[in-house]
C-alpha positions in Angstrom: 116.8 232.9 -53.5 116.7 232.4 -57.3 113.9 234.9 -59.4 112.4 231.5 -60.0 111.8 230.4 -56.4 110.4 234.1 -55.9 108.1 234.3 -58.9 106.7 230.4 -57.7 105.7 231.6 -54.0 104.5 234.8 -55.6 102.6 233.3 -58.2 100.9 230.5 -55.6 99.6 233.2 -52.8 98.3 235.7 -55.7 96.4 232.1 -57.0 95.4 231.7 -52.9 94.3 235.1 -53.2 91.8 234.4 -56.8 94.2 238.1 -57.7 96.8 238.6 -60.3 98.9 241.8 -59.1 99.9 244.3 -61.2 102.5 245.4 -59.1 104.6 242.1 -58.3 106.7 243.8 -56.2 104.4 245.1 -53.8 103.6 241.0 -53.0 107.2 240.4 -52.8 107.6 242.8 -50.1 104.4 241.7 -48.6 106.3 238.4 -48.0 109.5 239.9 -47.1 110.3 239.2 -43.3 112.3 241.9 -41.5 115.0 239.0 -40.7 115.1 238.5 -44.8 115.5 242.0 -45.4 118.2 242.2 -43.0 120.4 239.4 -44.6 119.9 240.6 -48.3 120.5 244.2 -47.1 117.3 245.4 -48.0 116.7 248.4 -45.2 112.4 249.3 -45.6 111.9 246.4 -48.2 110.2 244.2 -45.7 106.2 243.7 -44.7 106.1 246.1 -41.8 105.0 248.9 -43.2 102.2 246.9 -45.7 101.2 245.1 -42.3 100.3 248.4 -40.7 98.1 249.6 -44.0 96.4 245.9 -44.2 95.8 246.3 -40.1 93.6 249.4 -41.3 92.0 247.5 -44.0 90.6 244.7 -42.2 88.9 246.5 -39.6 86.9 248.7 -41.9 86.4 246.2 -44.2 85.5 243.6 -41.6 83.8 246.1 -39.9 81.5 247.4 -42.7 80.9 243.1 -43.7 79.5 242.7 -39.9 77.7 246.1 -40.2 75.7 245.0 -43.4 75.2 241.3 -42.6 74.1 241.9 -38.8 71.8 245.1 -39.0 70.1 244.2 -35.8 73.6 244.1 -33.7 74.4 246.3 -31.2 77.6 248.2 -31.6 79.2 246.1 -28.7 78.6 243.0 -30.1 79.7 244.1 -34.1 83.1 245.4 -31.9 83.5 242.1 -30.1 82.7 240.2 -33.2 85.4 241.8 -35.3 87.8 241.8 -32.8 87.2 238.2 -32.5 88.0 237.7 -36.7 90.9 239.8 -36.4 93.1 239.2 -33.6 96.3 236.8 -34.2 95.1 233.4 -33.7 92.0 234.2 -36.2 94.2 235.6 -39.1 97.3 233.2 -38.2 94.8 230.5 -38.9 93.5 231.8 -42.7 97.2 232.1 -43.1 98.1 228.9 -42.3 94.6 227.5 -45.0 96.4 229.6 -47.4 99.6 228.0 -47.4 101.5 231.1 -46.3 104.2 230.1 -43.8 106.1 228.2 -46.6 105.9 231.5 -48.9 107.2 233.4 -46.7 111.3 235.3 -47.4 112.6 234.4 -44.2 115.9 234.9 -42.3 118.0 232.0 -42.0 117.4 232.0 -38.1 114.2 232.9 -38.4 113.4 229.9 -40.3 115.4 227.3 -38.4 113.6 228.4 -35.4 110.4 227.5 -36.5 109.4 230.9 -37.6 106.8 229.6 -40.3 104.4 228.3 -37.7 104.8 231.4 -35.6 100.9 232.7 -35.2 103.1 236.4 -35.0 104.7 236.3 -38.3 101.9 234.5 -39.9 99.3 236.6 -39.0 101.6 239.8 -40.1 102.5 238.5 -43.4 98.2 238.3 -43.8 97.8 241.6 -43.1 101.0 242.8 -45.4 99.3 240.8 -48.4 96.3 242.4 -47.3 97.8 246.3 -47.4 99.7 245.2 -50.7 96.4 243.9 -52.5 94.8 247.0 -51.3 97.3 249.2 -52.8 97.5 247.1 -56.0 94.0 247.1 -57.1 92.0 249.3 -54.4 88.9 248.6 -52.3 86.5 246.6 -53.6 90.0 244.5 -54.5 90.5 244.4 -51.1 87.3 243.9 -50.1 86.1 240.6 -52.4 89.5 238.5 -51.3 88.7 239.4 -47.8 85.0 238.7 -48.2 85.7 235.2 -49.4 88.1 234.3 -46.7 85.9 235.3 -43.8 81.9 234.6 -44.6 82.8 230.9 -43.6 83.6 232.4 -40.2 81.2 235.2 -40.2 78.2 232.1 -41.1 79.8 230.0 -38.4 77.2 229.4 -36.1 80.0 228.6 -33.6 81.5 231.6 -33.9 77.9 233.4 -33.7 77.0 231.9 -30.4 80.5 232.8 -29.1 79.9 236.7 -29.9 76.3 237.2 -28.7 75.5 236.2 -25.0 71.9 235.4 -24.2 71.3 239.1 -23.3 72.9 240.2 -26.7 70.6 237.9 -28.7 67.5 238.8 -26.7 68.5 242.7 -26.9 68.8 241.6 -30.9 65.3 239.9 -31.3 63.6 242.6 -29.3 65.4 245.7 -30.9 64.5 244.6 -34.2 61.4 243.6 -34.0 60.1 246.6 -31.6 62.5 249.1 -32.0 62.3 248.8 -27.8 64.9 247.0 -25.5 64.3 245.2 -22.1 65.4 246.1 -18.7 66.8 244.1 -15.8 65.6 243.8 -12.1 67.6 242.3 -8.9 64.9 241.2 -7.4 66.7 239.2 -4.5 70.1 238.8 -2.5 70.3 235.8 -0.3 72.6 234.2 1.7 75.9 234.8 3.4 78.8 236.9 2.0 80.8 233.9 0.7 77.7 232.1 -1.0 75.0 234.6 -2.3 72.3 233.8 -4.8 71.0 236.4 -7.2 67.7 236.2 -8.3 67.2 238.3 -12.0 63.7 239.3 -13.8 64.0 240.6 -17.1 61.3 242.6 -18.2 59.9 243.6 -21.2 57.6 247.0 -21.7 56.8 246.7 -17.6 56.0 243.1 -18.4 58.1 240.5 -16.9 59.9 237.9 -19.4 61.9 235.2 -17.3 63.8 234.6 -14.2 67.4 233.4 -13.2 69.0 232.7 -10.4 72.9 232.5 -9.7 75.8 233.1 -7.6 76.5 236.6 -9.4 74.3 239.9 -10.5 75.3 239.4 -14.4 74.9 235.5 -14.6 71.3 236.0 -12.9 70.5 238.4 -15.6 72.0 236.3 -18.3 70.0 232.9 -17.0 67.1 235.3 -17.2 67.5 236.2 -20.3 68.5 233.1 -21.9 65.1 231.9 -20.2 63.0 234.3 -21.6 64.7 233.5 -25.3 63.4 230.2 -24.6 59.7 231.1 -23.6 59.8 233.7 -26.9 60.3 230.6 -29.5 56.5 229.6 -28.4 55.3 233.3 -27.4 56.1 236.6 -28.7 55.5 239.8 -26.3 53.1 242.1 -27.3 
């Protein structure tokens, strides 16, 4: 690869980014695939050890954006929730908005076997860039590039409704707004063995909420509590 090719995939992911680097090199490696190294005999110039740094990164800095924007969240639900942004298919997909895959120094097998649509390599190279930006510029770097990439996902309400079940949310609104959480009842088991039905009550400072009834203890609880998020849009417990 010509210095020309590398300062144009360079120069397009730190204009991805909104960051000019002062430390080209640390993007370079950042972009360097361990097959790449490899070929050009460049033993501990590839993105494995950046990847592990940017791994770091994210979750604080993922962390400490759900922390701030969600102050009612439990810590189950901020841990879910930033799992959820994080994991390989999330950051394989801001890769692949950004453009990465064809910026990538790749192997020559690597590449012919389809290695810049690989969610693996796309979603290490993210976090490399990630550690390498850190490095570069620091924290609050770090921290507005990674900002900007996630609040469309963080606002989602897709993704919100897929992090907080109906006992989350309820746990959420009550927490908040009373400082007090509610507590679940079985109230009954029928049926035989194969085909049991579970009625729920959630319950509110001794008063009850809403009921549900299901084929399992936890979906009970959860039709409960979606029910009583229901009956709170019209009447809030006092």
């Amino acid at each position: 690869m010509t210095d020309n090719q590398q300062k144009k995939k360079t120069e397009y992911i730190a204009n991805k980014l909104g960051h000019r680097f002062h430390d080209t090199a640390l993007l370079i490696q950042a972009l360097t695939h361990p097959s790449y190294a490899f070929e050009q005999n460049m033993p501990g110039d590839d993105y494995e050890r950046l990847e592990f740094l940017g791994d770091a990164v994210l979750d604080l800095i993922i962390g400490d954006l759900l922390f701030r924007r969600f102050p009612a969240w439990p810590e189950g639900a901020l841990t879910a929730s930033r799992a959820a942004l994080v994991n390989q298919a999330s950051l394989a997909a801001i890769a692949k908005a950004l453009g990465l895959g064809d910026h990538i120094f790749l192997g020559r097998g690597e590449a012919a076997s389809g290695g810049r649509n690989k969610p693996s390599i796309l979603s290490c190279a993210f976090e490399a860039i990630i550690g390498a930006l850190y490095l570069d510029a620091g924290y609050d770097a770090a921290a507005g590039v990674i900002n900007a990439l996630f609040a469309p996902l963080v606002t989602d309400p897709l993704f919100l409704s897929c992090q907080t079940s109906p006992k989350s949310r309820l746990q959420e609104i009550l927490q908040a707004q009373f400082q007090e959480q509610p507590t679940y009842r079985i109230d009954k088991c029928e049926g035989p063995d194969h085909e049991r039905s579970f009625t729920a009550s959630v319950l509110f400072k001794e008063n009850l909420l809403a009921q549900g009834t299901a084929g399992s203890k936890k979906e009970a609880e959860q039709l409960a509590a979606a029910a009583a998020l229901e009956r709170l849009t019209h009447d809030t417990p006092k």
